[in-house]
C-alpha positions as CSV (number, residue, x, y, z in Angstrom):
1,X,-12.2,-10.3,44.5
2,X,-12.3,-6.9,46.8
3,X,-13.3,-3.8,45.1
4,X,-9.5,-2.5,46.8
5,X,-7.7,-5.4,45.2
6,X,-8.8,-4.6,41.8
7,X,-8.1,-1.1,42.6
8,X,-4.5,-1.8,43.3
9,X,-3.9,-4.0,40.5
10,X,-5.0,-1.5,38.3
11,X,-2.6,1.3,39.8
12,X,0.7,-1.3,39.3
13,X,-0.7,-1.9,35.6
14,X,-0.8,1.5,35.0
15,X,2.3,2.2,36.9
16,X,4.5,-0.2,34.6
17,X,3.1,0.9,31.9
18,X,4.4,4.5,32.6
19,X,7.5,3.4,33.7
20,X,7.9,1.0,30.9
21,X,7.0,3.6,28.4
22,X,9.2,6.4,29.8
23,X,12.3,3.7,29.5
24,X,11.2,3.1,26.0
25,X,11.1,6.9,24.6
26,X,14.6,7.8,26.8
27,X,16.1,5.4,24.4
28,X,15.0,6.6,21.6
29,X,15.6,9.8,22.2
30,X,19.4,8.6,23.4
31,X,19.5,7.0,20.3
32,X,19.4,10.0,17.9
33,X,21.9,12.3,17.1
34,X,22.8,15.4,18.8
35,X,21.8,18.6,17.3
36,X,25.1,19.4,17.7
37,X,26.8,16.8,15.5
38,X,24.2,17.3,12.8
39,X,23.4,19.0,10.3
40,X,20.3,19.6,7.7
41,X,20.1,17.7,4.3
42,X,22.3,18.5,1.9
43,X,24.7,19.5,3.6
44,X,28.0,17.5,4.1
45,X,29.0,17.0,8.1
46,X,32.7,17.6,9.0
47,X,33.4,16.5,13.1
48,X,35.5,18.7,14.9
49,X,36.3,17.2,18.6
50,X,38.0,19.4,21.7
51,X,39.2,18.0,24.6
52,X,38.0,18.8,27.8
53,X,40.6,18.2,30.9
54,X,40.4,16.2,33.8
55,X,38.8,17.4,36.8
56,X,38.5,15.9,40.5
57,X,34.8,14.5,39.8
58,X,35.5,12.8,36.2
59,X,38.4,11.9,33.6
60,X,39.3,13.8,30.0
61,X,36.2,14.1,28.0
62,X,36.2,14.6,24.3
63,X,33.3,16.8,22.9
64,X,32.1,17.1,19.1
65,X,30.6,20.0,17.4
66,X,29.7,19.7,13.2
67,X,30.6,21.6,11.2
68,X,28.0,22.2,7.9
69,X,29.1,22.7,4.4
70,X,26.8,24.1,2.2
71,X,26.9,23.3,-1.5
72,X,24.3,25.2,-3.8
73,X,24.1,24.9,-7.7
74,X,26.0,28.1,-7.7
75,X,28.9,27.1,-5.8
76,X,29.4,23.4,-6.2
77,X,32.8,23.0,-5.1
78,X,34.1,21.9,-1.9
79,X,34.6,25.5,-1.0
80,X,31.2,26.1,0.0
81,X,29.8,28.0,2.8
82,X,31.0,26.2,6.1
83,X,29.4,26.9,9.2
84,X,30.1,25.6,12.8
85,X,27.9,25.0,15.8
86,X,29.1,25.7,18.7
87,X,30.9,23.1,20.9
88,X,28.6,22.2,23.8
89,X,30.0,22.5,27.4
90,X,32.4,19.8,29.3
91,X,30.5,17.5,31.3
92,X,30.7,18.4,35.5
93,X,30.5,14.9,36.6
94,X,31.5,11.4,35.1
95,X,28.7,10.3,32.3
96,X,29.0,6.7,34.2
């Protein structure tokens, strides 16, 4: 086989495995939850949705932000310390 054969085989190899490997860490990273509807251990998670209105470039979008209570031994109750992120922005085009 030509020394520029080999040489080309070895680029596609190498190629698809970049590609391959870029496709396989995008979906893990889709996978996982969004810092935003999330919260540290512990801690229980309330949802809190807003909707964002139509626009000429995509439909109504709903967005989530969580909300974090924080129970400690010295306040155990429900009541705790509740905290919300912030919602994060509407989406300019259609996710699709």
């Amino acid at each position: 086989m030509q020394p520029s054969m080999r040489r080309s085989r070895v680029r596609y190899a190498a190629l698809a495995t970049v590609i391959w490997a870029g496709l396989a860490l995008a979906t893990i990273a889709l996978a996982q939850d969004s810092p935003r509807t999330s919260c540290p251990g512990g801690q229980m998670v309330t949802l809190e949705s807003k909707n964002c209105p139509a626009t000429i470039h995509r439909p109504a979008a709903t967005v989530q932000r969580a909300c974090c209570t924080k129970f400690t031994t010295k306040n155990p109750e429900p009541e705790g310390k509740t905290r919300c992120k912030s919602f994060p922005p509407c989406p300019r085009n259609s996710p699709s």
